[in-house]
C-alpha positions as CSV (number, residue, x, y, z in Angstrom):
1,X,83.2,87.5,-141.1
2,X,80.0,88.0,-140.2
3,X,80.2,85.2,-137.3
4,X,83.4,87.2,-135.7
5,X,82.9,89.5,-133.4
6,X,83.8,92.8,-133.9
7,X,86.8,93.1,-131.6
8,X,87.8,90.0,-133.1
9,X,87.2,91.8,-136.3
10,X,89.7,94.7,-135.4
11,X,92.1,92.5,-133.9
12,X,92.4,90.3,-137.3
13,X,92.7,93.7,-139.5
14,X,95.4,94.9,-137.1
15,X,97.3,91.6,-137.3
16,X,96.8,91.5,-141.4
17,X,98.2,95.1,-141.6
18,X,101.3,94.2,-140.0
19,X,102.4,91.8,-141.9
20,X,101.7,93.4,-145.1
21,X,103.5,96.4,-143.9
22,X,106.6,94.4,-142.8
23,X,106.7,92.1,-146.0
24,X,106.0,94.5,-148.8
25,X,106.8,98.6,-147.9
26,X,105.5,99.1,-151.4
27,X,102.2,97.5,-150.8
28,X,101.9,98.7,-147.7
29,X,102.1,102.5,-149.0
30,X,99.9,101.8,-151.0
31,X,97.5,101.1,-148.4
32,X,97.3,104.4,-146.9
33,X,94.8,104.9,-149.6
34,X,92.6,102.6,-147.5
35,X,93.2,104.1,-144.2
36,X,92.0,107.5,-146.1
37,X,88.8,105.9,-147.7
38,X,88.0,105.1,-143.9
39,X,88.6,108.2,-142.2
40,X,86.7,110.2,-145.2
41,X,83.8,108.1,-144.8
42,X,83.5,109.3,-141.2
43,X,84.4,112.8,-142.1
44,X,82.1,112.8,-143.8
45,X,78.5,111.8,-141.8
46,X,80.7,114.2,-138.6
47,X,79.3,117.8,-139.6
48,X,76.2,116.7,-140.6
49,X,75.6,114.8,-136.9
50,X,77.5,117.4,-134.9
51,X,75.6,120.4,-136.5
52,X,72.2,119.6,-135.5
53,X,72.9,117.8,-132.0
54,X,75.1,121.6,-130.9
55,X,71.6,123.1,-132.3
56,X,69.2,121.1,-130.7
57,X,71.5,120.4,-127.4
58,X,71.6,124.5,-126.8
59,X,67.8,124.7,-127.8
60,X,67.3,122.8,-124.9
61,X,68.6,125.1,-122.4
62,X,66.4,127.5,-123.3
63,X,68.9,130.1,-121.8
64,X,71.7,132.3,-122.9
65,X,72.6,132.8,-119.1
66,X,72.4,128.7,-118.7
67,X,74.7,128.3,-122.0
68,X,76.9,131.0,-120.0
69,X,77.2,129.2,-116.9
70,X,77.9,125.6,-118.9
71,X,80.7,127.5,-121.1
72,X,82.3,128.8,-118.3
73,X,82.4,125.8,-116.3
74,X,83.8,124.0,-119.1
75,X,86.6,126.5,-119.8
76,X,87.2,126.4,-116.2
77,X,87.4,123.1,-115.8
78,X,90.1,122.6,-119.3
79,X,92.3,124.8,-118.1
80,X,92.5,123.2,-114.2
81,X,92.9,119.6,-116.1
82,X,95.3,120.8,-118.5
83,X,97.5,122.7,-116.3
84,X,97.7,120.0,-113.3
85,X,98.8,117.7,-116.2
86,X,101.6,120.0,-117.4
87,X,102.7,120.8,-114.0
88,X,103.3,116.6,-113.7
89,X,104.5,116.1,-117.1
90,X,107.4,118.7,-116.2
91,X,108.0,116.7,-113.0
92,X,108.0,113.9,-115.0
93,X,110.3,115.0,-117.3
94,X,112.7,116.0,-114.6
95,X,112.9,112.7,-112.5
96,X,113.6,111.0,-115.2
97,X,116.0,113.1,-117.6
98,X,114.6,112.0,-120.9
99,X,117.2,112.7,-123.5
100,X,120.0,113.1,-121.2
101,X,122.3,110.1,-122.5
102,X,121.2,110.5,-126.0
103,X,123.8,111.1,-128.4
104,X,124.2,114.7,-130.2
105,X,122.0,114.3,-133.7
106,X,123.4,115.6,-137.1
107,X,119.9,116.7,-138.7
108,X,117.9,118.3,-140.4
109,X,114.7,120.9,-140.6
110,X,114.0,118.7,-143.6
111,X,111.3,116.7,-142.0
112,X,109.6,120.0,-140.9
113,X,108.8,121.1,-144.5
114,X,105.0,121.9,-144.9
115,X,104.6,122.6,-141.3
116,X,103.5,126.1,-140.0
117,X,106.3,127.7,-137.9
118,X,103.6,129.1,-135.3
119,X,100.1,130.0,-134.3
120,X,98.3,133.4,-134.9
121,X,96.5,133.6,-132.3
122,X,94.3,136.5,-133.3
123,X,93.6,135.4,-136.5
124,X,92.5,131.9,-134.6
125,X,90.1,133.7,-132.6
126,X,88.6,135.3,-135.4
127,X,88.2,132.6,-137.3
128,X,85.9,131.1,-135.0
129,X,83.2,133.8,-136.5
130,X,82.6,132.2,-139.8
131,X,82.3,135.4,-142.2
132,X,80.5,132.9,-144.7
133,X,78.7,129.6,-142.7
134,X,78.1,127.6,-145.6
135,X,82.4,127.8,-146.5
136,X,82.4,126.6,-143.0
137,X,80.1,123.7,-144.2
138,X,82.2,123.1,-147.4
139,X,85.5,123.4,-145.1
140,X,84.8,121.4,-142.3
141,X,85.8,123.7,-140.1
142,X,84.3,122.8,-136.9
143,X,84.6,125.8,-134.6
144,X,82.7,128.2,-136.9
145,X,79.9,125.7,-137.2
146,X,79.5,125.0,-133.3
147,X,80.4,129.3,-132.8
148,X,77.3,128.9,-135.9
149,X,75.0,126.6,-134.2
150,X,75.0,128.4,-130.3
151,X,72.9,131.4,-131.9
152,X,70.8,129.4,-133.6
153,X,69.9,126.7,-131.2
154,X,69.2,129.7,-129.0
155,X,67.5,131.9,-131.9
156,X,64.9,128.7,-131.8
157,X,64.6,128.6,-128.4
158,X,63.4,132.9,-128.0
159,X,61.3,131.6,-130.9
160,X,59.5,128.9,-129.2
161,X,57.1,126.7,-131.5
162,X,57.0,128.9,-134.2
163,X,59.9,127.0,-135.2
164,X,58.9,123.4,-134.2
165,X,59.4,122.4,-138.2
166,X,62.8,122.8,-137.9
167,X,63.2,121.4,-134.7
168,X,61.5,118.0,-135.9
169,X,64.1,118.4,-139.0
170,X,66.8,118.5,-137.4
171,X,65.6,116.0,-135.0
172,X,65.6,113.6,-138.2
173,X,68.3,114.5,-139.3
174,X,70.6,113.7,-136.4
175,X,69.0,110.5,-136.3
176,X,69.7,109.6,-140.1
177,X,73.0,110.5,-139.3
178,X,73.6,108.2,-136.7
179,X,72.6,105.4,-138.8
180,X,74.9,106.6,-141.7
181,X,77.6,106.5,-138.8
182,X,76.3,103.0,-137.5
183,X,77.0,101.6,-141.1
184,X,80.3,103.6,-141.7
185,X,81.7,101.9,-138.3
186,X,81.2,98.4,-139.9
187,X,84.2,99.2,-142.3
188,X,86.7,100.1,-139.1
189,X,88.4,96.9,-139.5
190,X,89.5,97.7,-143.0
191,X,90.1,100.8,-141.9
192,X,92.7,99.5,-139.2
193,X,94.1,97.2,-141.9
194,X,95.0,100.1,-143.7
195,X,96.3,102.0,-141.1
196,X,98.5,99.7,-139.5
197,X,100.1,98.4,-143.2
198,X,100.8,102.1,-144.1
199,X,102.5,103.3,-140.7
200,X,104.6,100.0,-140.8
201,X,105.5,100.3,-144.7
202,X,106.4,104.1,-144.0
203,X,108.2,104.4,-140.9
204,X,109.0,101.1,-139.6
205,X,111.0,100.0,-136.5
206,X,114.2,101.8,-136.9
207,X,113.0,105.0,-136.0
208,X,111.7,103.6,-133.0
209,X,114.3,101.9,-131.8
210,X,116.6,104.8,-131.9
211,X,113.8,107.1,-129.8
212,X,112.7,104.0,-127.4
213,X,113.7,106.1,-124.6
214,X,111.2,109.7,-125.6
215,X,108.1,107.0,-126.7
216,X,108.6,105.0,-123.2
217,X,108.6,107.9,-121.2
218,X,105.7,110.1,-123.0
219,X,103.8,106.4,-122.8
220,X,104.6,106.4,-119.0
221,X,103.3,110.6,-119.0
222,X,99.8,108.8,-120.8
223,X,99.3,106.6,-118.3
224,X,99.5,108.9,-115.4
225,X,97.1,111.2,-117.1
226,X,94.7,107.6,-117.3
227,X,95.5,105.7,-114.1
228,X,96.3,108.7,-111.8
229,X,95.0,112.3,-113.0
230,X,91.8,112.0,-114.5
231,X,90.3,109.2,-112.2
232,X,91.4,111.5,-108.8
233,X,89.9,113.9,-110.6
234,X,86.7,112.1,-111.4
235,X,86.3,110.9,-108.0
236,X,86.5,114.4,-107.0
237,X,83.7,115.0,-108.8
238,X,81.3,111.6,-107.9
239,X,81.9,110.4,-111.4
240,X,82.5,106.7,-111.6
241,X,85.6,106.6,-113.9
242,X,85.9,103.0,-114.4
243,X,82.5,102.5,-115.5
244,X,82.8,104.8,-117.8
245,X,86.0,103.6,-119.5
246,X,84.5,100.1,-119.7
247,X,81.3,101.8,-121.4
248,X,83.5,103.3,-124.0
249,X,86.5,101.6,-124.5
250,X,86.1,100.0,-127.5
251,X,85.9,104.1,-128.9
252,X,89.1,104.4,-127.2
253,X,90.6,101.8,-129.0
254,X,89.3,103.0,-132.0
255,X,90.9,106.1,-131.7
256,X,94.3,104.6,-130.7
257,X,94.5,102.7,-133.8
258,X,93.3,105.6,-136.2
259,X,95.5,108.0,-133.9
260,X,91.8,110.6,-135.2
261,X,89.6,111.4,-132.6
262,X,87.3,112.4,-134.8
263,X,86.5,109.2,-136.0
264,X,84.9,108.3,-132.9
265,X,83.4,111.6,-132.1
266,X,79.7,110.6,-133.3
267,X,79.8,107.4,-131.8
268,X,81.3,108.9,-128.7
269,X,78.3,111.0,-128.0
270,X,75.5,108.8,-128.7
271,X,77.6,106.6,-126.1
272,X,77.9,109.1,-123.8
273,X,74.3,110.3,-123.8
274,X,73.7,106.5,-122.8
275,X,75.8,106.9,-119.9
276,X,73.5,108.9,-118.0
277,X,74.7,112.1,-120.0
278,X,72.3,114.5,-120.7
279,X,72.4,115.0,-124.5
280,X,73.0,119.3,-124.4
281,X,75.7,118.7,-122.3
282,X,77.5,116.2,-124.5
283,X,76.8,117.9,-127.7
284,X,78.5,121.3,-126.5
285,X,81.2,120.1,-124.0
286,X,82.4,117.5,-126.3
287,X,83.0,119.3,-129.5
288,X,84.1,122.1,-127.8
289,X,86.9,119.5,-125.6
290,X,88.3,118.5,-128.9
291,X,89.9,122.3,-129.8
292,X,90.6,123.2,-126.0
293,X,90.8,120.0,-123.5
294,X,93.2,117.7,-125.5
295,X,95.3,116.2,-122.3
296,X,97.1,113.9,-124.1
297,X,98.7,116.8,-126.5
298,X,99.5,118.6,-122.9
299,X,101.1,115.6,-122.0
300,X,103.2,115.4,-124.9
301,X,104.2,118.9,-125.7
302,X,105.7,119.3,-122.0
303,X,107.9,116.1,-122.6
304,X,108.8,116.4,-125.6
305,X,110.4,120.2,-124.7
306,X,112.3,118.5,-121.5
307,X,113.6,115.9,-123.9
308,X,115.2,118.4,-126.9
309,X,116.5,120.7,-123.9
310,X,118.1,117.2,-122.4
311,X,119.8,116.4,-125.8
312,X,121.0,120.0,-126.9
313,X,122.2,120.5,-122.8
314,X,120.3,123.3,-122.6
315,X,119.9,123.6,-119.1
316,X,116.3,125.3,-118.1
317,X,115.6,127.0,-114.6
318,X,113.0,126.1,-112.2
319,X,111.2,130.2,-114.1
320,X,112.0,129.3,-117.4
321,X,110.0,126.1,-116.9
322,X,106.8,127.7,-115.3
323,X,107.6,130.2,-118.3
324,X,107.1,127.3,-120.5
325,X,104.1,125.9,-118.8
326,X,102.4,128.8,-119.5
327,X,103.2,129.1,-122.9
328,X,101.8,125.7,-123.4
329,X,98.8,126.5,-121.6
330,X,98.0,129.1,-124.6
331,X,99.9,127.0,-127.5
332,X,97.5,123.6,-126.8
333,X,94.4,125.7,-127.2
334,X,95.0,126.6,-130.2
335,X,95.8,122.9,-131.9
336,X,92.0,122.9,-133.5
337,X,92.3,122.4,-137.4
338,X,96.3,122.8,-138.0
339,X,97.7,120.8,-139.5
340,X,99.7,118.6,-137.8
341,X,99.3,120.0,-134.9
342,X,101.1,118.9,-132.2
343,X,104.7,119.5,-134.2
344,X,103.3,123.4,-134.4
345,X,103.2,123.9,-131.0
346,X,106.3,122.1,-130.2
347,X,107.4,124.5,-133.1
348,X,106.5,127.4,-131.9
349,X,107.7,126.4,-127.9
350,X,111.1,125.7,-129.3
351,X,111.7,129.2,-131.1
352,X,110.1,130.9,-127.7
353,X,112.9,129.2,-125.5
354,X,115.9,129.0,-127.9
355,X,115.8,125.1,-128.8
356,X,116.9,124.3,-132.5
357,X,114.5,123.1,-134.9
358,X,117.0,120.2,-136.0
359,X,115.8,118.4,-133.2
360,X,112.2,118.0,-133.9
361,X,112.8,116.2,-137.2
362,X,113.8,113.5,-134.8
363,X,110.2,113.8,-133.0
364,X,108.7,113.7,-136.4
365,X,109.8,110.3,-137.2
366,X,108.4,108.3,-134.0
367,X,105.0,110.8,-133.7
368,X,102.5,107.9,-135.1
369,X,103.7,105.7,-132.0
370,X,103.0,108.6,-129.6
371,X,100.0,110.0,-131.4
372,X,98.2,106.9,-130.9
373,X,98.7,107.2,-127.3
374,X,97.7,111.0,-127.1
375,X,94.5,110.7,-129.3
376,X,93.4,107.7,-127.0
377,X,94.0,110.0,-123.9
378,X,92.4,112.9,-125.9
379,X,89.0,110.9,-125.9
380,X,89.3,110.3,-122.7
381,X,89.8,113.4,-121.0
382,X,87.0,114.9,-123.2
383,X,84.7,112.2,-122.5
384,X,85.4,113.0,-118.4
385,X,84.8,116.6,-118.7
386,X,81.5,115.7,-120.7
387,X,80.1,113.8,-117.5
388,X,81.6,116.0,-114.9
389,X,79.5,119.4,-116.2
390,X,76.7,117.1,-117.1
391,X,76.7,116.1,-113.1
392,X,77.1,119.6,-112.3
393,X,74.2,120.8,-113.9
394,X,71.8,117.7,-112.3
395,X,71.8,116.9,-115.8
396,X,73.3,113.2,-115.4
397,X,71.1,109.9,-114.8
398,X,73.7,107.2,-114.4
399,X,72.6,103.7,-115.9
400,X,71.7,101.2,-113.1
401,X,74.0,98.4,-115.4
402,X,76.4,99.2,-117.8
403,X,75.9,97.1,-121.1
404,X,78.9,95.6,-123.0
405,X,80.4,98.1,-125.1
406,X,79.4,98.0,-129.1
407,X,81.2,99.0,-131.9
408,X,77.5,100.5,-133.6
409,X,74.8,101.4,-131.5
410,X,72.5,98.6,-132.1
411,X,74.6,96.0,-133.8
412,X,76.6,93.3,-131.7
413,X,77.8,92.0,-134.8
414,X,78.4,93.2,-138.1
């Protein structure tokens, strides 16, 4: 294995897990346990990489007016995005009546069971204040620990070099870290294998078949978002888009294939930072992207309400649909740490506008298929919105050649 490249790698774990999915369904279950083992392993080296680089990263900026001005350019700048990518996911949705034609279902709320029926909102927001930081540790819950790390990367920077130890601590630590992820990444392959064997065993092609029509048509919302939205938008901005998705697509890949962005989130930044993005930029803006810039959800959620109104003929007006713009606008900020998210919020939409919850049992069954395409998109847009602040702030030194993507930061084989 060791003289295979790593794509090659990927593409050979990919292809194995496929055919043990589609010859065996019980072996192929059993290989979720594999796909778990993977996704652990990076859960596991992600707090302990994230915590220090948010600390160090707002340490740097020496500033609580700086941090100010970098927060409210990101939140500006997710909700612009977001909403310019629900307003052409409705359109979408409307030119091309997804769900019109499709026949009547008789189901279930069966496949809903274990899924929260909505979002409290103010118990979300207070959340975010971790009343005990080391639960938020144990938890993994990583909006406490970023809320956690702002004070004290700006509690060290008032302090100045009185606190220089920890500063060279967590310094080291961040860069143990990246090792532990540069040797976790060499297992992605067998990670994939798993992956693919266990969403082929469980859900297989029939469900597919019978949703072709939703799956096409939220693919065809993805790729406006990638081919159309975001690079306008990053020419708006001087950001060279293409460069960048050719610096990090491998990571997108990644995350298409392991529908978790947070397997590539440590990777992601190191890569980023190499890009010409100042490292306190990325560090904030990109963790902070993950709860409240996820496009790719956006995208989704708006298409997948057009669709259920199509097939239950309930007609929407032009008000009811800006109504339900804006209630997506609030919903998709809140997807951080719920389970299965994205069903929530189209949970949630559904009992706001009258829709019947039989209907998203039949999302449920093709939502692997379209979460690969949303994570993948989700990566993306965060990895834009890094760039862009870091360019507003003249903190962004673009690379005068962009190296060939690696799957580990300083391995070109593994």
């Amino acid at each position: 294995m060791k003289r295979l490249s790593f794509p090659v790698q990927i593409v050979i774990g990919l292809a194995a897990g496929l055919i043990v999915g589609l010859c065996s369904k019980t072996l192929g279950i059993y290989m979720q346990d594999v796909g778990d083992a993977f996704t652990r392993l990076i859960e596991m080296a992600i707090i302990p990489l994230i915590f220090p680089l948010i600390v160090l990263g707002v340490a740097q900026m020496r500033s609580l007016r700086r941090l100010g001005r970098i927060a409210g350019k990101a939140i500006l700048y997710f909700e612009v995005v977001t909403t310019v990518i629900l307003l052409v996911a409705v359109i979408i949705g409307n030119v091309i009546p997804v769900g019109a034609d499709f026949p009547l279902p008789h189901t279930s709320t069966a496949a809903l069971h274990g899924f929260a029926q909505g979002i409290d909102f103010q118990q979300f927001l207070l959340n975010i204040i971790p009343d005990n930081v080391f639960a938020s540790f144990v938890n993994g819950d990583l909006l406490p620990i970023v809320f956690f790390s702002l004070f004290l990367g700006l509690a060290m920077a008032a302090a100045g070099e009185t606190v220089q130890p920890l500063y060279d601590v967590l310094s080291a630590l961040s860069t143990a870290m990246f090792k532990v992820i540069e040797y976790v990444v060499r297992f992605t392959p067998i990670g994939v294998f798993g992956f693919i064997a266990y969403d082929v065993a469980e859900y297989g092609w029939g469900s597919l078949r019978s949703m072709a029509e939703f799956v096409l048509i939220a693919y065809v919302g993805m790729l406006v978002v990638m081919l159309v939205i975001l690079p306008v938008t990053a020419r708006l901005f001087g950001v060279r888009y293409w460069t960048l998705i050719r610096y990090i697509w491998d990571l997108i890949a990644l995350a298409f294939v392991t529908r978790s962005s947070e397997v590539v989130l440590a990777p992601l930044t190191k890569r980023l930072e190499q890009f010409g993005a100042h490292n306190s930029i990325v560090s904030f803006v990109l963790p902070v992207g993950y709860s409240f810039n996820l496009d790719g959800a956006t995208v989704y959620e708006a298409i997948a309400v057009l669709f259920l109104s199509h097939v239950y003929h309930l007609h929407l007006s032009l008000g009811q649909q800006f109504e339900t713009i804006g209630l997506l606008m609030i919903l998709t900020k809140g997807l951080a740490g719920v389970p299965g998210a994205a069903i929530v919020v189209l949970i949630a939409t559904a009992k706001a506008i009258g829709l019947p919850l039989e209907g998203i049992s039949l999302l449920v069954g093709v939502d692997f298929i379209v979460d690969m395409a949303r994570t993948a998109v989700n990566v993306v847009g965060n990895s834009l919105a890094s760039v862009v602040i870091a360019k507003s702030e003249r903190l962004f030194q673009p690379q005068e050649e962009t190296p060939r993507p690696l799957p580990v930061e300083a391995q070109g084989r593994v």
